[in-house]
C-alpha positions as CSV (number, residue, x, y, z in Angstrom):
1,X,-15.8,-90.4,278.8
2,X,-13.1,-90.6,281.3
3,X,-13.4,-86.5,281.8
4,X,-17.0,-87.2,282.3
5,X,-16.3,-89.5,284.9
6,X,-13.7,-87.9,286.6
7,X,-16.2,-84.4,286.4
8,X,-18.4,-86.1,288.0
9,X,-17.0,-87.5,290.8
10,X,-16.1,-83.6,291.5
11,X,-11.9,-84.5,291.6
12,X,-11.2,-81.8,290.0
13,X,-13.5,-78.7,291.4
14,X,-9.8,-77.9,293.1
15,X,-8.0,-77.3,289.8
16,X,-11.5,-75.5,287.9
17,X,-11.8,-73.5,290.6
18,X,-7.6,-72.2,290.9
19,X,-8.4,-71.9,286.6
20,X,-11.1,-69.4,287.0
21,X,-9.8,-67.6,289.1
22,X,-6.7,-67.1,287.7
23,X,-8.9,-66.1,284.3
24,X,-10.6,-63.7,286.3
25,X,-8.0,-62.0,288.3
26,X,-6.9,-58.9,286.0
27,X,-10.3,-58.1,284.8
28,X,-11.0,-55.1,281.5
29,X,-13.5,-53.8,279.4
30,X,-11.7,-55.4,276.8
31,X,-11.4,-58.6,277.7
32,X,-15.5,-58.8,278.6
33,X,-16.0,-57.4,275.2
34,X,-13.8,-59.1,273.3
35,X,-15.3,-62.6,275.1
36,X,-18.9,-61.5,275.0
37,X,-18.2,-61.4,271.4
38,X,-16.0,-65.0,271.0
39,X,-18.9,-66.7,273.5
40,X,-21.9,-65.3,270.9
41,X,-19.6,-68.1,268.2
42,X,-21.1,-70.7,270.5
43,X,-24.3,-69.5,270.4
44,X,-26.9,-72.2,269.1
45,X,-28.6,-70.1,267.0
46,X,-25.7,-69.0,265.1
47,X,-23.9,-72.3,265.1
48,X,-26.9,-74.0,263.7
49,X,-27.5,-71.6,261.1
50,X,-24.0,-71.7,260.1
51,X,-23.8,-75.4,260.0
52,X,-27.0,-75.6,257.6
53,X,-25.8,-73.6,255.0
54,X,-22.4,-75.0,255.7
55,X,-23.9,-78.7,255.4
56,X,-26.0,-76.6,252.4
57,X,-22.4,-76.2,250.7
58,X,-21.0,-79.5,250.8
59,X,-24.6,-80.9,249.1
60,X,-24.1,-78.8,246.6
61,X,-20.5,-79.6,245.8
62,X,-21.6,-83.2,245.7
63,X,-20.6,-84.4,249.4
64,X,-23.4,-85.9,250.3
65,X,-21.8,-88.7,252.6
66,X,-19.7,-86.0,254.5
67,X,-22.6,-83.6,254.7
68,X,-25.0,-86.2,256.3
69,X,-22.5,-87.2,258.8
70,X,-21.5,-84.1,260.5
71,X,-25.5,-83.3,260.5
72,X,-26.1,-86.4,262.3
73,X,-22.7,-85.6,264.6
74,X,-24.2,-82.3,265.6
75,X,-27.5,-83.6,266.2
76,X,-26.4,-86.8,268.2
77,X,-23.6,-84.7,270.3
78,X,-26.5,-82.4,270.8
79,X,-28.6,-84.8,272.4
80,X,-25.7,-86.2,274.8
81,X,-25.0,-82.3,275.8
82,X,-28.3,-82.4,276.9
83,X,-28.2,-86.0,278.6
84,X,-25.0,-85.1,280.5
85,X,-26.5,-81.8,281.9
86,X,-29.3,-83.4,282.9
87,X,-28.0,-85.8,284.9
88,X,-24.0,-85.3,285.3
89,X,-23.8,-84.0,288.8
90,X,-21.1,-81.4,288.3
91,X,-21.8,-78.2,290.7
92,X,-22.7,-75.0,288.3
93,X,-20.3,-72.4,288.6
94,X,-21.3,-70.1,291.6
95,X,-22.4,-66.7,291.1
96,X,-19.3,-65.2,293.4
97,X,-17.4,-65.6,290.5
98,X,-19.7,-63.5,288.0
99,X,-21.1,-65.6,285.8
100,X,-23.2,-64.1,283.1
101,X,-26.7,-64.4,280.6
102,X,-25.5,-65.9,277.5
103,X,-26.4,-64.4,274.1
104,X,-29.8,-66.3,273.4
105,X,-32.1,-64.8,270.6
106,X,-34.8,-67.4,269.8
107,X,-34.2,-69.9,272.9
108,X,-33.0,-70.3,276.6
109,X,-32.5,-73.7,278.1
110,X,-31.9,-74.0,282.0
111,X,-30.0,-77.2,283.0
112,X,-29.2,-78.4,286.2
113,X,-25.5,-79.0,285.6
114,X,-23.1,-77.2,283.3
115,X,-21.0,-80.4,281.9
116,X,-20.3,-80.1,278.7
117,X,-19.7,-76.5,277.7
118,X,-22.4,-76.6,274.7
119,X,-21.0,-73.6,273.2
120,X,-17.1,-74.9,272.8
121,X,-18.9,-78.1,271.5
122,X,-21.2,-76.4,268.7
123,X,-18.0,-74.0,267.6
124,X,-15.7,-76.8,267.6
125,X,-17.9,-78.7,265.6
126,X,-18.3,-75.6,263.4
127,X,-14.9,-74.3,263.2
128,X,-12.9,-77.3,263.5
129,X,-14.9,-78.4,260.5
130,X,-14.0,-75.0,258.4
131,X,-10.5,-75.7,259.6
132,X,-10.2,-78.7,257.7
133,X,-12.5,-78.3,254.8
134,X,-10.4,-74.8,254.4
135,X,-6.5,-74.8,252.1
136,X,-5.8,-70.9,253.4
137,X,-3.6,-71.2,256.0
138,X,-4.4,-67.2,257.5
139,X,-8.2,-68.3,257.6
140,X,-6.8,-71.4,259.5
141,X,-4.9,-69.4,261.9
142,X,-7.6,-67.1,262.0
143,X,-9.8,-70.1,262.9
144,X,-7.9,-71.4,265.8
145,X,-7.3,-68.1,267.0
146,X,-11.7,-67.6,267.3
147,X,-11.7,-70.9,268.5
148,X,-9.1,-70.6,271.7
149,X,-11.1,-67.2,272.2
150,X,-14.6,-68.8,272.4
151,X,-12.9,-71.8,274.8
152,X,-10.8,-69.3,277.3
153,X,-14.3,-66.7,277.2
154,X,-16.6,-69.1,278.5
155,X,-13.9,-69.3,281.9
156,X,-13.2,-65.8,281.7
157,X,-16.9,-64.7,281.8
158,X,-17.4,-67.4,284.7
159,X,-20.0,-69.2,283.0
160,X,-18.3,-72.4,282.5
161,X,-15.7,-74.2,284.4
162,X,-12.0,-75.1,282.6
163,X,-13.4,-78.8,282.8
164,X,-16.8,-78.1,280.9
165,X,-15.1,-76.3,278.6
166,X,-12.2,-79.1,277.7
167,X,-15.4,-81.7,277.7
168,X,-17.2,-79.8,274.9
169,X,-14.0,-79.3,273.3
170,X,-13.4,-82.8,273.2
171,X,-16.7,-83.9,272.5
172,X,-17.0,-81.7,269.8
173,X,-13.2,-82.5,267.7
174,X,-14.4,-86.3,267.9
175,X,-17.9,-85.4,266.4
176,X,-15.8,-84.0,263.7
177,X,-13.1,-86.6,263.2
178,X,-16.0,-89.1,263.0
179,X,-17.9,-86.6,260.5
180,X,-14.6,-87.2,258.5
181,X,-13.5,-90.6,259.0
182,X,-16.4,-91.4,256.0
183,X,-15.4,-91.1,252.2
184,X,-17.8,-89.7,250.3
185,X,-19.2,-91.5,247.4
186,X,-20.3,-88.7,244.9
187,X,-21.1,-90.0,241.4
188,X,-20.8,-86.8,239.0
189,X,-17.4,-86.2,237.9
190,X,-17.3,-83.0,239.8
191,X,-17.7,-84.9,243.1
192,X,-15.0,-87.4,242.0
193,X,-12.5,-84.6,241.4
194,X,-13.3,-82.6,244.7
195,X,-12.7,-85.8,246.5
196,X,-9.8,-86.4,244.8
197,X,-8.2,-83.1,245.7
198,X,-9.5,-84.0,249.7
C-alpha cells in the first residue's frame, strides 16, 4: 500500500526513469528475445490456464482449502490490478523509451495507468506458488531464475516501470502467502498424509 501511495504521488518517476534506462542502455537481439519470451510467463492467458489445472492438481490431491484460496487470491488481486490502473495516476511509460505490444492471444485490455505490473503479479502468483508446493531444489532455482527474468523484461522491454513491476511483485507474493497461511482440512487419509508431509 505504501508503494501505491508513494507511486502515486509520482516521488519516484526520478529513480524509474535512471532504472530504465540503465536496463535499456546495452541493447541485443538476445536480450529482446530472451525477454519477449520471460514477459509471455506473464501473459493472462497462460497464467490463467496454468493456474486452473494447477488449482486442478491440488483438488485432486485432496487440497481443497489451499486450492480455493489461491483461486480466490488470483481473482481478488485481479480485480485490485484492475482498480489501481484505473484510477492510480502513475504516468505510462513514454514511447521514447520503446515500449512494446504485449503477447495477447484471446484479449487486450487498455488502461489508463500502468501500476501494478499485471504480468509480475499473475507469474508471481503462479511461480511463487510452484516454488513452494515444489521439494526439487534445480526446478526451484530454475523457478526463481524465470521469475527475475519475467520481472527485469517487463523494464527491459520498456513496458513497465521498476516501480510497477516491484508493486505486482509484491502484490502478487502476499496473494500467495495468504493462499498459504490456510491449513487444509482434507478428510481421506491420502489428504492427511500429503498435509502431513507439507
Amino acid at each position: 500500500m505504501l508503494l501505491s501511495a508513494v507511486a502515486g504521488t509520482g516521488w519516484i518517476k526520478g529513480p524509474d526513469v535512471f532504472l530504465i534506462r540503465a536496463a535499456q542502455s546495452r541493447p541485443s537481439g538476445l536480450l529482446d528475445t530472451l525477454s519477449e519470451f520471460f514477459s509471455a510467463l506473464g501473459a493472462l492467458e497462460l497464467t490463467g490456464v496454468f493456474l486452473f489445472v494447477l488449482v486442478a492438481g491440488l483438488l485432486s490431491r485432496g487440497r481443497r482449502r489451499l486450492a480455493g484460496r489461491l483461486l480466490l487470491a488470483f481473482l481478488a488481486t485481479g480485480l485490485l490490478e484492475y482498480l489501481l490502473k484505473q484510477f492510480l495516476p502513475v504516468p505510462p511509460v513514454s514511447p521514447g523509451f520503446g515500449g512494446t505490444e504485449d503477447f495477447a492471444a484471446l484479449a487486450a485490455v487498455d488502461y489508463p495507468y500502468p501500476y501494478p505490473s499485471g504480468h509480475a503479479l499473475r507469474a508471481t502468483i503462479l511461480l511463487g506458488t510452484i516454488y513452494l508446493l515444489s521439494r526439487n531444489n534445480l526446478l526451484r532455482a530454475a523457478i526463481a531464475l524465470a521469475l527475475l527474468g519475467l520481472l527485469a523484461s517487463r523494464v527491459y522491454l520498456g513496458v513497465h516501470w521498476m516501480s510497477d513491476v516491484i508493486g505486482g511483485a509484491l502484490l502478487g507474493a502476499f496473494a500467495v502467502l495468504w493462499a498459504f497461511s490456510g491449513k487444509d482440512r482434507g478428510t481421506s487419509p491420502i489428504a492427511r498424509k500429503l498435509q502431513a508431509q507439507d
